[in-house]
VMD Tcl script that builds the backbone (N, CA, C; Angstrom):
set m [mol new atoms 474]
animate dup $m
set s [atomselect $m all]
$s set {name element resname resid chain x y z} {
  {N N UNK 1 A 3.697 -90.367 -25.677}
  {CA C UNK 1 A 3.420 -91.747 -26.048}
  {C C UNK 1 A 1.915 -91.954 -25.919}
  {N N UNK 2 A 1.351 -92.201 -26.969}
  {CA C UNK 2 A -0.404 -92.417 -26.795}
  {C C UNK 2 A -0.386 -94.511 -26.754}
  {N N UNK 3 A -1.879 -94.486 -26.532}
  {CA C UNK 3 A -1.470 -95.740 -26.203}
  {C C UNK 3 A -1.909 -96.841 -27.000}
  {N N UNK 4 A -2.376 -96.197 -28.849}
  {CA C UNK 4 A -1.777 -96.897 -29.924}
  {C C UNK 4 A -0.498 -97.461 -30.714}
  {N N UNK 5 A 0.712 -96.664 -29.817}
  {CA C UNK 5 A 1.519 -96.345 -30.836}
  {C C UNK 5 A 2.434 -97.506 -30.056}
  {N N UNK 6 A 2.946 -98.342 -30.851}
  {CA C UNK 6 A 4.445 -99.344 -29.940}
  {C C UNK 6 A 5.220 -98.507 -30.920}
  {N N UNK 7 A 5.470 -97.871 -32.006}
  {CA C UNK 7 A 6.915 -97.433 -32.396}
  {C C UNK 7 A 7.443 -96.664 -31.372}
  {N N UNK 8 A 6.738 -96.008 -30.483}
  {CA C UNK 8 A 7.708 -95.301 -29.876}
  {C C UNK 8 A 7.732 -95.491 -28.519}
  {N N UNK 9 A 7.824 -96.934 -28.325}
  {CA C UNK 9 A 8.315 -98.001 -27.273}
  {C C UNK 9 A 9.926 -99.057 -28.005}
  {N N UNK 10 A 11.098 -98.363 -27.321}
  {CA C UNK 10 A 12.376 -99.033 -27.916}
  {C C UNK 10 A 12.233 -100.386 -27.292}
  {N N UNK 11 A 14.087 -101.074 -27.803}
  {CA C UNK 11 A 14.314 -101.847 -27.212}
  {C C UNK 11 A 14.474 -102.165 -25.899}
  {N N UNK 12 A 14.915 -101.133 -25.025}
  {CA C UNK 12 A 14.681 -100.695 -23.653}
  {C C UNK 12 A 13.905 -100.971 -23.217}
  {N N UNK 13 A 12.511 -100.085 -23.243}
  {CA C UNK 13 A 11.197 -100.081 -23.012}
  {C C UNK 13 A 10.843 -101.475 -23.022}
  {N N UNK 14 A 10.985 -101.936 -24.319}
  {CA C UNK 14 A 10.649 -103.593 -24.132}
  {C C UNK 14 A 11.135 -104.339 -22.980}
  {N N UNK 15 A 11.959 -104.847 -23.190}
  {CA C UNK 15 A 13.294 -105.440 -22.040}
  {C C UNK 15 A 12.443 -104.890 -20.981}
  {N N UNK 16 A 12.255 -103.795 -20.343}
  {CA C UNK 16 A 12.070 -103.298 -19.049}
  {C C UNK 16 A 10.367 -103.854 -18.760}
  {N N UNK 17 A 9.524 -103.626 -19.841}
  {CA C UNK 17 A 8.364 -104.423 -19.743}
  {C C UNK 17 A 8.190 -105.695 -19.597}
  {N N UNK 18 A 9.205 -106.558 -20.032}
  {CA C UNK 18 A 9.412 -108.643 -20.100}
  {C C UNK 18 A 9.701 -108.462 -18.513}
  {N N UNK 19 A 11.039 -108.169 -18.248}
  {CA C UNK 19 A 10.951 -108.256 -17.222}
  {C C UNK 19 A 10.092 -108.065 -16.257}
  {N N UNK 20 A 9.826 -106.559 -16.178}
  {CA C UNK 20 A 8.619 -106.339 -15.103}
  {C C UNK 20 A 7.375 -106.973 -14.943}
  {N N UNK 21 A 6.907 -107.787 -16.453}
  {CA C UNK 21 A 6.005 -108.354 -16.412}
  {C C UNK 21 A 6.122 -109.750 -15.230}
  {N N UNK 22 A 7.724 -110.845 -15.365}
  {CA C UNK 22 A 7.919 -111.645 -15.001}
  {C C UNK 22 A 7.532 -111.387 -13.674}
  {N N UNK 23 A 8.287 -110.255 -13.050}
  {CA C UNK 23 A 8.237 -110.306 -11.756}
  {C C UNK 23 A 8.456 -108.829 -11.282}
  {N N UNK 24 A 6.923 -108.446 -10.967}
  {CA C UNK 24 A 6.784 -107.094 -10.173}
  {C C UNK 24 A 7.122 -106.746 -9.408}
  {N N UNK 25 A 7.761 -107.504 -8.303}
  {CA C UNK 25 A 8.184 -107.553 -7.113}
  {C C UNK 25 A 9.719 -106.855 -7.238}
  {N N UNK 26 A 10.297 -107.069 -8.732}
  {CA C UNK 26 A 11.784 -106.656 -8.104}
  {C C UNK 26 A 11.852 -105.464 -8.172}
  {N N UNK 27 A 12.962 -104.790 -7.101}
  {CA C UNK 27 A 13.655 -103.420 -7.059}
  {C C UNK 27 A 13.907 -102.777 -8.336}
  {N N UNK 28 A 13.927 -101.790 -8.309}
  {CA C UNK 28 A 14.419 -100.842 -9.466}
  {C C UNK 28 A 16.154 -100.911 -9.216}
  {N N UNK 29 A 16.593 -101.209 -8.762}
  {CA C UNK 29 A 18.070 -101.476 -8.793}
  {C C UNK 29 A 18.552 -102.873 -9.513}
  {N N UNK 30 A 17.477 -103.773 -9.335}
  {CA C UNK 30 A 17.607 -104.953 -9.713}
  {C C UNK 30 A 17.055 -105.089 -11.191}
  {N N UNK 31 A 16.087 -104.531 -11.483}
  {CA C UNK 31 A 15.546 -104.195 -12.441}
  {C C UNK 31 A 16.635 -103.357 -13.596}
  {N N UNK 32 A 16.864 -102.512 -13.173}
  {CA C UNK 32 A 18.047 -101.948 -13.727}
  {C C UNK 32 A 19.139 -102.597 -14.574}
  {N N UNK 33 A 19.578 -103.389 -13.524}
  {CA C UNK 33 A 21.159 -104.519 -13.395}
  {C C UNK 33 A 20.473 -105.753 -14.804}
  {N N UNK 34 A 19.126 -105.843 -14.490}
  {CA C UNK 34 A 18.768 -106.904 -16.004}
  {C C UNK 34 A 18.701 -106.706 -17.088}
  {N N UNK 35 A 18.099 -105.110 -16.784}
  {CA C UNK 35 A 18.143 -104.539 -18.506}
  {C C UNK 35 A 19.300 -103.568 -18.903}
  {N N UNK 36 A 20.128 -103.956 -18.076}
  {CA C UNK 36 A 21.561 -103.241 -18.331}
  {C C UNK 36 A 21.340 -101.720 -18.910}
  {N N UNK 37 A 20.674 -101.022 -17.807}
  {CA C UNK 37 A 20.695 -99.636 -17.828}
  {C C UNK 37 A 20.844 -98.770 -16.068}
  {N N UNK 38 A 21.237 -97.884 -16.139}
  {CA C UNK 38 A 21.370 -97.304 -14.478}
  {C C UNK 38 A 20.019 -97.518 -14.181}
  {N N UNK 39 A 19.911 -97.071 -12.834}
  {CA C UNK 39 A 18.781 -97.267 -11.519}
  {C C UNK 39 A 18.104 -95.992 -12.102}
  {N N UNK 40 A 18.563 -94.684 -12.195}
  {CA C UNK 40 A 17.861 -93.723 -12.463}
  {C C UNK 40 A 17.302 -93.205 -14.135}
  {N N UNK 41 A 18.231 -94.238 -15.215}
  {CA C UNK 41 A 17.265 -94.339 -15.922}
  {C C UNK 41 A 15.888 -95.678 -15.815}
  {N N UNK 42 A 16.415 -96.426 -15.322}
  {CA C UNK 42 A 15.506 -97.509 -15.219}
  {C C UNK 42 A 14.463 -96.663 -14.578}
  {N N UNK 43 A 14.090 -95.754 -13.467}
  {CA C UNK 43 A 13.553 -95.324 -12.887}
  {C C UNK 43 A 12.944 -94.353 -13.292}
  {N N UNK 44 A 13.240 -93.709 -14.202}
  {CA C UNK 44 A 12.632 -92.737 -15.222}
  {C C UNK 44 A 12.090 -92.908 -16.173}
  {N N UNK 45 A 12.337 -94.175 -16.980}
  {CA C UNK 45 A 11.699 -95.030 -17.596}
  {C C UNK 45 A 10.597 -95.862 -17.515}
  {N N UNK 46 A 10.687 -96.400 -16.380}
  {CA C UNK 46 A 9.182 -96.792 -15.792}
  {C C UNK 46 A 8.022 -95.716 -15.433}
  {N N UNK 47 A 8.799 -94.709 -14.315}
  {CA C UNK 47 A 7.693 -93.343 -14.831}
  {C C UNK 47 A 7.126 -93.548 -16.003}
  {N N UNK 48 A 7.730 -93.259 -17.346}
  {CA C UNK 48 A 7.205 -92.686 -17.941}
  {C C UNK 48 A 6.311 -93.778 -18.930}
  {N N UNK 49 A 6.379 -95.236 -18.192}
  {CA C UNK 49 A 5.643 -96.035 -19.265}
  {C C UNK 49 A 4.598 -95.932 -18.229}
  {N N UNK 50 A 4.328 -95.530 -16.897}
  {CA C UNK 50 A 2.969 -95.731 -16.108}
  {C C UNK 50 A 2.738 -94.579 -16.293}
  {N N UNK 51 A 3.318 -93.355 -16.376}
  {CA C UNK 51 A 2.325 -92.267 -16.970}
  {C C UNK 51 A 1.727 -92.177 -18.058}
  {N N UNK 52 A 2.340 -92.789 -18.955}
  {CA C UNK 52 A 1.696 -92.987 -20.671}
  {C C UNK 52 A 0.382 -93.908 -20.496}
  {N N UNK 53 A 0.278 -94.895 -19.283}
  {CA C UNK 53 A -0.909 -95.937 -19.272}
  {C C UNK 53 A -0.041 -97.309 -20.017}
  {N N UNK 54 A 1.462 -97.370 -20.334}
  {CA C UNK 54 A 1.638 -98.544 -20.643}
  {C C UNK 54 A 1.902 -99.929 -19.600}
  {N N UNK 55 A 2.257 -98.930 -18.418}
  {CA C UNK 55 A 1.945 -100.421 -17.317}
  {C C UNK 55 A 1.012 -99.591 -16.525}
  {N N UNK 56 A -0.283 -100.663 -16.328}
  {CA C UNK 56 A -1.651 -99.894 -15.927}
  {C C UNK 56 A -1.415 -99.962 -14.124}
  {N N UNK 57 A -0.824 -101.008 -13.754}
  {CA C UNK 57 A -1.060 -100.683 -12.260}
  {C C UNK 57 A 0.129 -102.313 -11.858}
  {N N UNK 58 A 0.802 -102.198 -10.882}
  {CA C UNK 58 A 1.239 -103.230 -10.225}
  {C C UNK 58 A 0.640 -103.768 -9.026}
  {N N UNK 59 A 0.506 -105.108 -9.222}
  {CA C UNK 59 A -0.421 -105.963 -7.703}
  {C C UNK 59 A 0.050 -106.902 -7.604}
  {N N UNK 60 A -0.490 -107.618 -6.009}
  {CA C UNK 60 A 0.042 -109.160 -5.960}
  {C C UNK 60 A -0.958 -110.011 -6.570}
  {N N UNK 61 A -0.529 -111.109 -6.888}
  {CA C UNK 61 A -1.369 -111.856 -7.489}
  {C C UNK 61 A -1.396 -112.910 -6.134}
  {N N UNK 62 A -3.309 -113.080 -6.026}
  {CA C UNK 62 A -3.395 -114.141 -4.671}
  {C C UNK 62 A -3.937 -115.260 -5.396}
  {N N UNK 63 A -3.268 -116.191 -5.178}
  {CA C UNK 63 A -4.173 -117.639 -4.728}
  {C C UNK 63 A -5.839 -117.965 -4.116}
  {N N UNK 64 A -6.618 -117.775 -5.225}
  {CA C UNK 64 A -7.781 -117.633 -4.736}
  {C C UNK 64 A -8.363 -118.805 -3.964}
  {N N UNK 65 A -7.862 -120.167 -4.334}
  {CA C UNK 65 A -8.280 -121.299 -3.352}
  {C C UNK 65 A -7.805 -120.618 -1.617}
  {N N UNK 66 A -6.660 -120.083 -1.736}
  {CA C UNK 66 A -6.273 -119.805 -0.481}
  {C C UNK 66 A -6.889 -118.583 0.340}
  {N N UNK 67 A -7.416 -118.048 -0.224}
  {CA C UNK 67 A -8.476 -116.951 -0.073}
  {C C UNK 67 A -10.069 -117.434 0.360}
  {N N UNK 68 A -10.595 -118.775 -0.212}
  {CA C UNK 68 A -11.648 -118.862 -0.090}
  {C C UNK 68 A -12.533 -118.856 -1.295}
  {N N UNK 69 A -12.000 -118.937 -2.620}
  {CA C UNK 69 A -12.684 -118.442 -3.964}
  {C C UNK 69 A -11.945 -119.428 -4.592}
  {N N UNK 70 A -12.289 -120.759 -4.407}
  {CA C UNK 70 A -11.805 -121.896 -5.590}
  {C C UNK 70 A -12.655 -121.888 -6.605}
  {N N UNK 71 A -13.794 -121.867 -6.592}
  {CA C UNK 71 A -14.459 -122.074 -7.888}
  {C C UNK 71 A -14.821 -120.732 -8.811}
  {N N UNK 72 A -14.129 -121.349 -10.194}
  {CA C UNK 72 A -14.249 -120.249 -11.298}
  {C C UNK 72 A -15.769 -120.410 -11.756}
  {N N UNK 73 A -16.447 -119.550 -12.545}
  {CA C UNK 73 A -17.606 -119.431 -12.875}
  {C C UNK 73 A -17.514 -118.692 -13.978}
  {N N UNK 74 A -17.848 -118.777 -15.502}
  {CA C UNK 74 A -18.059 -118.339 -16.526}
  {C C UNK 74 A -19.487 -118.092 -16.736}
  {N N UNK 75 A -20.015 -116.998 -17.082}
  {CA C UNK 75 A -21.462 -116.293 -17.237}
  {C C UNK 75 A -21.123 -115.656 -18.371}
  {N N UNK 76 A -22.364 -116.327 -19.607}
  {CA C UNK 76 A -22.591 -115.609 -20.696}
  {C C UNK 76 A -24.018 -114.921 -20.664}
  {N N UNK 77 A -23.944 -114.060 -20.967}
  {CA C UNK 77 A -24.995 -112.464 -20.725}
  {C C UNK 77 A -25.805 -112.405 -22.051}
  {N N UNK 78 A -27.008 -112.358 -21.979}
  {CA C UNK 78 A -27.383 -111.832 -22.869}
  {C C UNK 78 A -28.129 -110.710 -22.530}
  {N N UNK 79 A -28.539 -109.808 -23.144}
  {CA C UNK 79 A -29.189 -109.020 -22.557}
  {C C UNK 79 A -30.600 -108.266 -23.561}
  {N N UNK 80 A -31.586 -108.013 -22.809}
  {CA C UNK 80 A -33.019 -107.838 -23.815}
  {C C UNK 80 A -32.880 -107.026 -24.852}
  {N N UNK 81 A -31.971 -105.995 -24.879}
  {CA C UNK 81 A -31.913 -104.877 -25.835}
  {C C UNK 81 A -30.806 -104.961 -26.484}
  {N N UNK 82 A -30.276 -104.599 -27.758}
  {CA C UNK 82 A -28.663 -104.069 -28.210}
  {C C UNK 82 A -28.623 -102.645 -28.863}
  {N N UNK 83 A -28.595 -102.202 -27.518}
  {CA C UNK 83 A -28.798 -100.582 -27.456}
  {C C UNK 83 A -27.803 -99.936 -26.751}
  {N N UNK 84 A -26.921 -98.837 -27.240}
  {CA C UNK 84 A -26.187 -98.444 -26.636}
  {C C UNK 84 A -26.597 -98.307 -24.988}
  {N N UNK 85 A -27.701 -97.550 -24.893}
  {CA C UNK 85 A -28.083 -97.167 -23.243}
  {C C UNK 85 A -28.009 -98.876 -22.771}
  {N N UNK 86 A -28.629 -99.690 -22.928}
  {CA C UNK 86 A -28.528 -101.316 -22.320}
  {C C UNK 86 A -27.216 -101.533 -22.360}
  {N N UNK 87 A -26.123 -101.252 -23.426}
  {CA C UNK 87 A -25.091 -101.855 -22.629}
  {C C UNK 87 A -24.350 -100.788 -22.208}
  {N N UNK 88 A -24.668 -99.465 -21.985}
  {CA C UNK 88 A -24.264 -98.492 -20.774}
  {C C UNK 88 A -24.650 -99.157 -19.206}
  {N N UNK 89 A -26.021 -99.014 -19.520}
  {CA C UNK 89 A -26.220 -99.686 -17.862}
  {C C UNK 89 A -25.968 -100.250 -17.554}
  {N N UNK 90 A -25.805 -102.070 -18.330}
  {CA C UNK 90 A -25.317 -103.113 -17.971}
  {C C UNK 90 A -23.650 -103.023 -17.368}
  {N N UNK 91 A -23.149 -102.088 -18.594}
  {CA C UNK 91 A -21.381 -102.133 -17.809}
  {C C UNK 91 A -21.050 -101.204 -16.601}
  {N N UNK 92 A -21.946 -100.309 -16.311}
  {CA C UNK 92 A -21.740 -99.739 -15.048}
  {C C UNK 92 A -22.740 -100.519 -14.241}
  {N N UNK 93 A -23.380 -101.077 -13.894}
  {CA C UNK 93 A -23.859 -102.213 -12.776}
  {C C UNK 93 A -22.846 -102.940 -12.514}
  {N N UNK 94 A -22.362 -103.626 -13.266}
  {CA C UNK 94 A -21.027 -104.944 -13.175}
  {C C UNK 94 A -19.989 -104.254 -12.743}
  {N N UNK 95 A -19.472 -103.146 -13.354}
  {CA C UNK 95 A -18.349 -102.462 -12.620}
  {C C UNK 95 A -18.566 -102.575 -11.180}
  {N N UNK 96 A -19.918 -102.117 -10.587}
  {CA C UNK 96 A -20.234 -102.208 -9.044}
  {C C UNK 96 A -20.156 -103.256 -8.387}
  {N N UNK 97 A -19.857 -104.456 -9.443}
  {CA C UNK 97 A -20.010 -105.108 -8.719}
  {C C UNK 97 A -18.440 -106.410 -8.467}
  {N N UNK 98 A -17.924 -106.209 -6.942}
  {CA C UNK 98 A -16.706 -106.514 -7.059}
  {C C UNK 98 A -16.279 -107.916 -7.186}
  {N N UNK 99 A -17.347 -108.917 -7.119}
  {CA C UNK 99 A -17.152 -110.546 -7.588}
  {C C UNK 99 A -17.102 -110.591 -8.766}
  {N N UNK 100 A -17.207 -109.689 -10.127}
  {CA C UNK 100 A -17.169 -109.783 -11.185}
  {C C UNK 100 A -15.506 -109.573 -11.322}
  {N N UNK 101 A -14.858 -110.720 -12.168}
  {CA C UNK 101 A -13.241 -110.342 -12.192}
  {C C UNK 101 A -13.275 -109.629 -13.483}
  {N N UNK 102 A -13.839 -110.114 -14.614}
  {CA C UNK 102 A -13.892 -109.704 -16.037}
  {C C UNK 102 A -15.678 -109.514 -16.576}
  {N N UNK 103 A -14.976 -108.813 -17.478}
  {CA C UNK 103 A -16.461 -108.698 -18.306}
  {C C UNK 103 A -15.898 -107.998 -19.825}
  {N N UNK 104 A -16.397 -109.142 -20.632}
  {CA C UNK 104 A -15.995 -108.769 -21.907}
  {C C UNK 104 A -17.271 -108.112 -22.254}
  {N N UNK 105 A -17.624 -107.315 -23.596}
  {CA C UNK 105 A -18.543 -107.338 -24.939}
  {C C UNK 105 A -17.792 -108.342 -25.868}
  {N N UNK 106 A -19.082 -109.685 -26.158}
  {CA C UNK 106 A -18.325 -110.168 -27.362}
  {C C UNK 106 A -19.338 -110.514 -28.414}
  {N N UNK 107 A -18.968 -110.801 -29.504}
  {CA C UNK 107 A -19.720 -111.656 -30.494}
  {C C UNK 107 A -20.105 -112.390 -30.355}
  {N N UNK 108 A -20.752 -113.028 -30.789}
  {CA C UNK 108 A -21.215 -114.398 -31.155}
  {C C UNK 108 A -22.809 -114.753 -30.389}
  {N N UNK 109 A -22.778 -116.190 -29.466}
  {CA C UNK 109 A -24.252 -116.245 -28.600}
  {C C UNK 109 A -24.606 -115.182 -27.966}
  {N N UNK 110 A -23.842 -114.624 -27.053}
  {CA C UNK 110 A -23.920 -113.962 -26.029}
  {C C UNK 110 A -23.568 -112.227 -26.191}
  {N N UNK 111 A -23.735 -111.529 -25.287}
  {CA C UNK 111 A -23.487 -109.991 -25.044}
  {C C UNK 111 A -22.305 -109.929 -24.758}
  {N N UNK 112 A -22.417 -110.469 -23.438}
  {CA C UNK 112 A -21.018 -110.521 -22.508}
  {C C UNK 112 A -20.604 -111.654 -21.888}
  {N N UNK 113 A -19.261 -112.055 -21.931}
  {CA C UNK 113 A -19.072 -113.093 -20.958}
  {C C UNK 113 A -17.994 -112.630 -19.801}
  {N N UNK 114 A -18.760 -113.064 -18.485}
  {CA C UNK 114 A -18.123 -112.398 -17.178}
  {C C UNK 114 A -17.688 -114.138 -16.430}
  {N N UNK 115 A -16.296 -113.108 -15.737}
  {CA C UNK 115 A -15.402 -114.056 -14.770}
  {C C UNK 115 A -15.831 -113.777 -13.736}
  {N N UNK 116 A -15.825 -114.581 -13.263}
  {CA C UNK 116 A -16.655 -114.480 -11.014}
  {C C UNK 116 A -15.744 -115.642 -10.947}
  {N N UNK 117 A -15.272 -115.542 -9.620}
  {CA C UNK 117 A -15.058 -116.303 -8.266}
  {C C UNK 117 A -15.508 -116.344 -7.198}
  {N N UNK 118 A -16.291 -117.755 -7.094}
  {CA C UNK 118 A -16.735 -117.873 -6.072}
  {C C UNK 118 A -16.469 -118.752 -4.992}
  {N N UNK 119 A -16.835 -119.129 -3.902}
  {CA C UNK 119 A -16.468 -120.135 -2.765}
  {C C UNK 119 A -16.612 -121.249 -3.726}
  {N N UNK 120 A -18.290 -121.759 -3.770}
  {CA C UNK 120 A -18.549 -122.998 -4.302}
  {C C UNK 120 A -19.854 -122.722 -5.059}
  {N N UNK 121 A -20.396 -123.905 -5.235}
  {CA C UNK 121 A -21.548 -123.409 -6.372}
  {C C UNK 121 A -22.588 -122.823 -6.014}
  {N N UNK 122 A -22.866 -123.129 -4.495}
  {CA C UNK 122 A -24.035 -122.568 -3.690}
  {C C UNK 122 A -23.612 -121.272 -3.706}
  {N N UNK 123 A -22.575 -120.692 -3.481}
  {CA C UNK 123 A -22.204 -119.294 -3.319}
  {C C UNK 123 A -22.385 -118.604 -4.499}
  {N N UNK 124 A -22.176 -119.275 -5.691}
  {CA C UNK 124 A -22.359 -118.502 -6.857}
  {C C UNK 124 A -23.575 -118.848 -7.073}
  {N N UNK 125 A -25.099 -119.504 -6.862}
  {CA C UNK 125 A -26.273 -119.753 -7.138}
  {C C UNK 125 A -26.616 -118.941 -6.455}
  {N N UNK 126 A -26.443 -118.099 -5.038}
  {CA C UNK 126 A -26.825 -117.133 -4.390}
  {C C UNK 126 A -26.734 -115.995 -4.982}
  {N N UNK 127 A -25.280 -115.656 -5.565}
  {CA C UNK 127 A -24.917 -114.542 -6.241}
  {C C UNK 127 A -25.459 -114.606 -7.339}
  {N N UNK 128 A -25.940 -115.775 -8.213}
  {CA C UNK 128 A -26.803 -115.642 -9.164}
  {C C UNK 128 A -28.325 -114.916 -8.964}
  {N N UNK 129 A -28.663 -115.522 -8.371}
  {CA C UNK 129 A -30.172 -115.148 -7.769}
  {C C UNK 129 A -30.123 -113.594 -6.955}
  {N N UNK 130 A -29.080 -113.523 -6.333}
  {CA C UNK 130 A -29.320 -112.067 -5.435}
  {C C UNK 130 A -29.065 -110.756 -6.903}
  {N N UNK 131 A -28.088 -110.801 -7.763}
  {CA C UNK 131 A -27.050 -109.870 -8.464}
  {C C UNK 131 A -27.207 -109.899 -9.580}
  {N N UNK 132 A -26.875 -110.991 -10.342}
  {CA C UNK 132 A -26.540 -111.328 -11.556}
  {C C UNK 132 A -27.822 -111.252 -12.346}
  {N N UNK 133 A -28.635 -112.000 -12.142}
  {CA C UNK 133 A -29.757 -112.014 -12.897}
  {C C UNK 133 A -30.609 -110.719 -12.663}
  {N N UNK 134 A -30.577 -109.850 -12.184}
  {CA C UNK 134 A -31.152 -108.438 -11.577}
  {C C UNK 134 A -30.153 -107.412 -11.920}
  {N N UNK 135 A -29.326 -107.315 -12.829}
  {CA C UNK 135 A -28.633 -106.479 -13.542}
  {C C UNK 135 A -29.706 -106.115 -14.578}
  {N N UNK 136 A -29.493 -104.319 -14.843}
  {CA C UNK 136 A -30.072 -104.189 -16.028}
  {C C UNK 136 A -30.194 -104.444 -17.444}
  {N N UNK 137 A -31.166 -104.881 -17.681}
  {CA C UNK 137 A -31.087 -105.203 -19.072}
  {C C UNK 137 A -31.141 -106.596 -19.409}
  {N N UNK 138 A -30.931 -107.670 -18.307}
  {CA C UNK 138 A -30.746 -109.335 -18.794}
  {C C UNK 138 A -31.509 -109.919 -18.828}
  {N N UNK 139 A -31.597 -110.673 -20.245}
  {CA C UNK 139 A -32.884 -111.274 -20.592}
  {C C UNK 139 A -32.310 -113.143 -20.058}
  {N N UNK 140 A -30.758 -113.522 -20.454}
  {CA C UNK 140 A -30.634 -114.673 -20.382}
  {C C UNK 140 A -29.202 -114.852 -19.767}
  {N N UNK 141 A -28.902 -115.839 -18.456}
  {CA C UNK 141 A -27.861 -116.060 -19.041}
  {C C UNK 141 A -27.445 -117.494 -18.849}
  {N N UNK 142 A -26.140 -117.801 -19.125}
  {CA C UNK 142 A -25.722 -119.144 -19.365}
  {C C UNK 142 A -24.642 -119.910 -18.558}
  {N N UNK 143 A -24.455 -120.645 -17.777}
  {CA C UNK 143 A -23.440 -120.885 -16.286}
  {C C UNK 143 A -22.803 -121.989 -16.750}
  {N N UNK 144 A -20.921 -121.521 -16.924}
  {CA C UNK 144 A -20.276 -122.480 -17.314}
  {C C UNK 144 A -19.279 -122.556 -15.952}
  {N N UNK 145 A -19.297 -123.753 -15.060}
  {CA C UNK 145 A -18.141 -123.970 -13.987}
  {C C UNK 145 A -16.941 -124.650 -15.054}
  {N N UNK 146 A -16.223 -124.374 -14.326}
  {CA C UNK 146 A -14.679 -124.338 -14.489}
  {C C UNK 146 A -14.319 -125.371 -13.928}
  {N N UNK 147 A -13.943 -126.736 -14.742}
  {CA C UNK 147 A -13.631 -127.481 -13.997}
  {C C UNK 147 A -11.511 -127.586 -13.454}
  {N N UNK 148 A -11.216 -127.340 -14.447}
  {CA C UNK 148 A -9.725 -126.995 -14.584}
  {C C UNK 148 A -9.327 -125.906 -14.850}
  {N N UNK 149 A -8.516 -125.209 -14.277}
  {CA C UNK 149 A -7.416 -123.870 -14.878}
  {C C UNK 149 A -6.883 -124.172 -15.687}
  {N N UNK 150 A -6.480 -124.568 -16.637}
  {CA C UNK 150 A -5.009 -124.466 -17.534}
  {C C UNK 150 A -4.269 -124.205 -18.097}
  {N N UNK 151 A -4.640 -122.357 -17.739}
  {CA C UNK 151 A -3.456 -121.430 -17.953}
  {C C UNK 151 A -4.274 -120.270 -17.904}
  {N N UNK 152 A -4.358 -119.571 -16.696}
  {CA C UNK 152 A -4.896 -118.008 -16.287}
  {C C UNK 152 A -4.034 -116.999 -16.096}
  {N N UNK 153 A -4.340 -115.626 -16.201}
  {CA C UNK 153 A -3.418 -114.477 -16.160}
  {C C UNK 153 A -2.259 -114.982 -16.672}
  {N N UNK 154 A -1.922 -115.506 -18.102}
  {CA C UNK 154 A -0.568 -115.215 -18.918}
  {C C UNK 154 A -0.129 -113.836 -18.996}
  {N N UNK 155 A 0.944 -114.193 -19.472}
  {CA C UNK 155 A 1.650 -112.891 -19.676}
  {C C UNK 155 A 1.596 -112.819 -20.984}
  {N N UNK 156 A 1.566 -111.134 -21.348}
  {CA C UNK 156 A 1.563 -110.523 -22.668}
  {C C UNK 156 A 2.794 -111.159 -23.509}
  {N N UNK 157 A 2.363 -111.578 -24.873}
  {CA C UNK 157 A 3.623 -111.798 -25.739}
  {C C UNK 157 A 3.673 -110.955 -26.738}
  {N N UNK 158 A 5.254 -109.835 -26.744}
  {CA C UNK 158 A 5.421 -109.047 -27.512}
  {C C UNK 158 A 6.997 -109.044 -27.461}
}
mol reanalyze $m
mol bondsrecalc $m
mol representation Tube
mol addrep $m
């Protein structure tokens, strides 16, 4: 299974992905019993969609207010060059760096636009000034706070 191809992801496979998506937490027995297949194919089946790279990794999902990281922070990147090596360096700096949640390449104004969580705004004006702006390659960037969530980490529709 390469990880262009959905034809050769069945109805099974599907089913076993909705579910698992809903809720990572359940047993492979339970898991099983929903998609109305045994424990040991259910279990062989999931193998083989995390060995293919079709489910990349299972985690808990935390409550970042409850953590200490209520405020979202949107950063659009620009950066001095559009050169392959500039946005080599640029995406391995950010990788290093673990307050970054996302980091796209996109079109349009900007290079990149990156997700951070931070405490509050002082915390992310620090992290601006210490990190962000001292990445290689950035000529500009642009600070959008988050005033509302209203709908983060959805789930895939397929």
């Amino acid at each position: 299974m390469n990880e262009s191809s959905e034809a050769e992801l069945d109805r099974i496979d599907l089913l076993l992905l909705r579910a698992s998506q809903e809720d990572g937490r359940m047993s492979n027995a339970d898991l099983a019993e929903r998609i109305s297949v045994s424990p040991a194919t259910c279990h062989r089946r999931t193998r083989r969609l995390i060995d293919a790279g079709v489910i990349r990794e299972v985690r808990a999902v935390i409550a970042p207010e409850r953590v200490g990281l209520g405020a979202v922070v949107l950063v659009g990147v620009v950066l001095d060059r559009s050169t392959p090596e500039s946005f080599a360096a640029f995406e391995t700096a950010v990788l290093a760096l673990p307050v970054v949640l996302d980091c796209h390449l996109v079109a349009g104004d900007f290079d990149y636009l990156l997700k951070i969580r931070a405490r509050d705004i002082g915390d992310f004006n620090k992290l601006h000034a210490e990190a962000l702006i001292a990445l290689p390659g950035v000529r500009q960037t642009r600070t959008f706070f988050v005033m509302k969530e209203v709908k983060e980490g959805g789930r895939l529709a397929f």
